[in-house]
C-alpha positions in Angstrom: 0.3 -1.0 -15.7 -2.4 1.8 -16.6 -3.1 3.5 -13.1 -4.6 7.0 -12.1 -1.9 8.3 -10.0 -2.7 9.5 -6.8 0.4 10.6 -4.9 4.3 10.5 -6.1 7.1 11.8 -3.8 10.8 11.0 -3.7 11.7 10.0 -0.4 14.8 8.5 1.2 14.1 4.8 3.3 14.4 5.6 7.2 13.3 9.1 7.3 9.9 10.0 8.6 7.6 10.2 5.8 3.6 9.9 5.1 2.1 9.5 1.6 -1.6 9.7 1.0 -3.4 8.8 -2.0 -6.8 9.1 -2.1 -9.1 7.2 -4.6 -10.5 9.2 -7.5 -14.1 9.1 -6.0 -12.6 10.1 -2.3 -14.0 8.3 0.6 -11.1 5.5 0.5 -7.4 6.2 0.3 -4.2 4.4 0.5 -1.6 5.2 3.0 2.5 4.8 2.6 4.5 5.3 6.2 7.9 5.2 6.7 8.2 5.8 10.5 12.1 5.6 10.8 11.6 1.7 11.6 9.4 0.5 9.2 7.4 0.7 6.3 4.1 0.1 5.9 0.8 0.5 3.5 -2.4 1.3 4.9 -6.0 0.6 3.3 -8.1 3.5 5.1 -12.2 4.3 4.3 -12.8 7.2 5.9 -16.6 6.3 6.3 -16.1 3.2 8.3 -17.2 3.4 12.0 -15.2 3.0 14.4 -11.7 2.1 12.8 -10.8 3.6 9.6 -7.6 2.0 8.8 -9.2 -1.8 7.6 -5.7 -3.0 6.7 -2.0 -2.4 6.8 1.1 -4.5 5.0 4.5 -4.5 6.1 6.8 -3.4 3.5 10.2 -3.3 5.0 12.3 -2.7 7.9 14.6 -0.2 7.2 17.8 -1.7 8.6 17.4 -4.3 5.8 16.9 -1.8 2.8 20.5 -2.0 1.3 20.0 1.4 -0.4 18.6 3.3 2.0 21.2 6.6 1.2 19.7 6.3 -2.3 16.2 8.5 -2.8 13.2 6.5 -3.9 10.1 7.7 -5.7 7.2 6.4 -3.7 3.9 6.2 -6.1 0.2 5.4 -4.9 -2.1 4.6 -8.2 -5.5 3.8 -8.7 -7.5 1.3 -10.8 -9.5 2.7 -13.6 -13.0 1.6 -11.4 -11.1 3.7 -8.3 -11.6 0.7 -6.1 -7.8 -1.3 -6.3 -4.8 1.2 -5.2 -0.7 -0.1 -4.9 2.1 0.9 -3.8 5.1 1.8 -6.4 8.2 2.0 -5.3 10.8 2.7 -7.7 8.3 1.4 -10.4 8.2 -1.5 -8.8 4.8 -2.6 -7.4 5.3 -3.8 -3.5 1.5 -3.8 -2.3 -1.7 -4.1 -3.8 -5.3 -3.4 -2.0 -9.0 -4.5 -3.5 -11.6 -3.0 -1.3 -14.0 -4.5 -3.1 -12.9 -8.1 -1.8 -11.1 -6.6 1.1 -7.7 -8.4 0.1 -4.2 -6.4 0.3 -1.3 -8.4 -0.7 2.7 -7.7 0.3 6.1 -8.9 -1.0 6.5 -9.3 2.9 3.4 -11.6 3.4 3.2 -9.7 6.5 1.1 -10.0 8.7 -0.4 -13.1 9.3 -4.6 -13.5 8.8 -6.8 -13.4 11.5 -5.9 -9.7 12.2 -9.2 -8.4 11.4 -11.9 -8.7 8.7 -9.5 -8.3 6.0 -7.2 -10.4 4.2 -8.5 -13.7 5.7 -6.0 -15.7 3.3 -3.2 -13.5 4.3 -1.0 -10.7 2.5 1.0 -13.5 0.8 2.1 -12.0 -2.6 0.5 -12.9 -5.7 1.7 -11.7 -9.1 -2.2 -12.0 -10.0 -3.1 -9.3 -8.1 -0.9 -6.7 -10.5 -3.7 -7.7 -13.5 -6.6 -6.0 -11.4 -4.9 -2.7 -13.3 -5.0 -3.9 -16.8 
């Protein structure tokens, strides 16, 4: 999976933790919190009015992470066109976000649509959406 990386820290699942990638043009960036509870991945255009986070995906709840003592390496990439970011977590891609077609997708499927203007088929997982970097 080419991808312009744009954040990588080792972290360890449960402890307070913020990872920002921003896209290679700026203006957009992806967001990875763990907030001691949960994790979750954040779609963010700092332009927008109002609201700047336009989505977020639930990637896990800590207390079901089995190797949560173990560090992880947290990775935030880019598409080569700037406009497609995931999340890597131990190499292994967990969420995807297109702004173009303001779609994220989750291993979770969480949440539901109908949240706001993105994602109006829902964060169901779809291996498709890992061939928007190749």
């Amino acid at each position: 999976m080419p991808i312009h990386v744009a954040a990588i820290r080792q972290i360890f699942v449960g402890q307070p933790t913020i990872v920002e990638g921003t896209a290679p043009r700026g203006r957009i960036s992806a967001v990875f919190e763990d907030d001691g509870d949960t994790g979750y991945f954040y779609a963010v255009d700092h332009e927008a009015r109002g609201q700047t986070i336009q989505d977020a995906v639930h990637i896990y709840n800590v207390q079901s992470v089995t190797d949560r003592a173990q560090p992880a390496t947290v990775k935030i990439g880019w598409s080569g066109d700037g406009r497609k970011a995931v999340l890597l977590i131990n190499e292994h891609p967990h969420a995807v976000f297109d702004f173009d077609a303001q779609q994220g997708w989750c291993r979770s499927g969480y949440p539901p649509p109908g949240v706001g203007p993105w994602s109006q088929q829902g964060h169901e997982w779809n291996e498709s959406c890992v061939t928007l970097f190749l």
